[in-house]
C-alpha positions in Angstrom: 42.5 16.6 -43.2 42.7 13.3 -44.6 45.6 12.1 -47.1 45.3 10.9 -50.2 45.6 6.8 -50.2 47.8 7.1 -53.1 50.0 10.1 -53.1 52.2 8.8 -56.5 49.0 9.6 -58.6 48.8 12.9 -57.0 52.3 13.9 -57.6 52.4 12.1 -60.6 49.4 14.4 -61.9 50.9 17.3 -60.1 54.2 16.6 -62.4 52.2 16.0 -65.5 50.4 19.5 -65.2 54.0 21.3 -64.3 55.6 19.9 -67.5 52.6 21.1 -69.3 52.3 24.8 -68.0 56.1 25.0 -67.9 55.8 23.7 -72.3 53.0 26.5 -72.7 55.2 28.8 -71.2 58.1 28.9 -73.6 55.8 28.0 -76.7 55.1 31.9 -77.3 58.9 32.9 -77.0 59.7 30.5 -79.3 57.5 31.3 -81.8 58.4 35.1 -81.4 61.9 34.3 -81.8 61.0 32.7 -85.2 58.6 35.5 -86.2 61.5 37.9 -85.4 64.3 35.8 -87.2 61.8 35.5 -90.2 61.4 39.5 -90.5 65.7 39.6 -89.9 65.2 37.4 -93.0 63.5 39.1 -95.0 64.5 42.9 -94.2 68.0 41.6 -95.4 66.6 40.3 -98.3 65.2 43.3 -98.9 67.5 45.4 -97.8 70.0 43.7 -100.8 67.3 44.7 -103.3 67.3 48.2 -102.2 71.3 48.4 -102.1 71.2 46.6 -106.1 68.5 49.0 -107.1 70.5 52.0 -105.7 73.4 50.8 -107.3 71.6 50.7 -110.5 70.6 53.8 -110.0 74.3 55.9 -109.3 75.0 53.9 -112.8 72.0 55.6 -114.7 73.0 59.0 -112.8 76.3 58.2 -113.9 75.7 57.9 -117.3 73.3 60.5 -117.5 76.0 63.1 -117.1 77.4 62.3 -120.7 76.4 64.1 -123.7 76.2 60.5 -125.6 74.0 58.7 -122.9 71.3 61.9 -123.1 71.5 62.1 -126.9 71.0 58.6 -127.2 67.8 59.3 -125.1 66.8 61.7 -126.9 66.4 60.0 -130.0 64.8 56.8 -128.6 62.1 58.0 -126.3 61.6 61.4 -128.4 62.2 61.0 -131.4 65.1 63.4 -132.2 67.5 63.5 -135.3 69.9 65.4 -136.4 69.5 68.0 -139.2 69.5 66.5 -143.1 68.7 63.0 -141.3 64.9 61.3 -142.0 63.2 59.9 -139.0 60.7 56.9 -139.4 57.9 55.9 -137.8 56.7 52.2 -137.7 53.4 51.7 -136.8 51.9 48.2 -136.1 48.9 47.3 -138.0 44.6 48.0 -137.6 43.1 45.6 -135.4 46.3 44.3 -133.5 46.7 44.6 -130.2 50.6 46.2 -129.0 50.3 44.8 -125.1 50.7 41.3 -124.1 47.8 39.4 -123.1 49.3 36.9 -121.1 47.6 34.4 -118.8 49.0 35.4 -115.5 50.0 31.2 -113.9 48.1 30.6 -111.2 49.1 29.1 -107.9 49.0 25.5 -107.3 46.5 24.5 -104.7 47.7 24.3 -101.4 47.2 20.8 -100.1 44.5 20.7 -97.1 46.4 19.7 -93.6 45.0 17.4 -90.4 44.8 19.1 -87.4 47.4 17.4 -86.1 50.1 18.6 -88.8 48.4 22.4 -88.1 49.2 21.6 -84.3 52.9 20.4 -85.1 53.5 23.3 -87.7 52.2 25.7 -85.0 54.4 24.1 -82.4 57.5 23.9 -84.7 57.0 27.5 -86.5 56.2 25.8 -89.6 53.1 27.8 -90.2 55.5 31.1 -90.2 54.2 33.0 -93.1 52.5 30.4 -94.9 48.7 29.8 -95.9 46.0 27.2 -95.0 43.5 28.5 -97.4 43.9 27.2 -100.9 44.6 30.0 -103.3 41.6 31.0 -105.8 
């Protein structure tokens, strides 16, 4: 077997394909670490929003154990009154509409990237959770 006449290219190549594989190698962890620290993110997020919500909640349980709090329903969503008292109705005029019509605001466009930045936002976890497509 014959030797190489230049064994620095060789191990120069050999290094160059070793610091390669060993980068591809920890590029997945990586990015499941920031996949997982994203959804730790947002479960606490979330997580607040349920505890607020459930706060509300005990408050309107709360209340709803007082004769006040359930009359006071009574006469706004059913319509109740007292005897010897006159309840009116409003209603809103033919031909007009009671909902909002509201344009719902549309997203702005999200700017088109190079492959490069795709590569880069890949690499860095950038790209967690966002969108290349522009929104319709």
């Amino acid at each position: 077997m014959r030797l190489p006449r230049r064994p620095g290219v060789a191990v120069g190549t050999l290094l160059v394909l070793l610091i390669g594989l060993a980068f591809l190698t920890q590029v997945v962890p990586y990015r499941q670490i920031l996949d997982s620290r994203q959804q730790v993110a947002s479960a606490r997020a979330e997580l607040e929003s349920l505890e607020a919500e459930n706060a509300r909640l005990t408050s309107d349980v709360a209340a709803l154990q007082t004769d006040a709090e359930i009359e006071k329903l009574a006469r706004e969503k059913l319509g109740y009154v007292h005897p010897g008292e006159t309840a009116y109705v409003v209603l809103d005029p033919p031909g007009t509409d009671s909902t909002d019509s509201a344009e719902p605001i549309e997203a702005p466009p999200v700017e088109a990237r190079t492959w490069v930045e795709r590569i880069w936002d890949f690499l860095s976890g950038a790209d967690v959770g966002a969108t290349d497509e522009p929104a319709e």
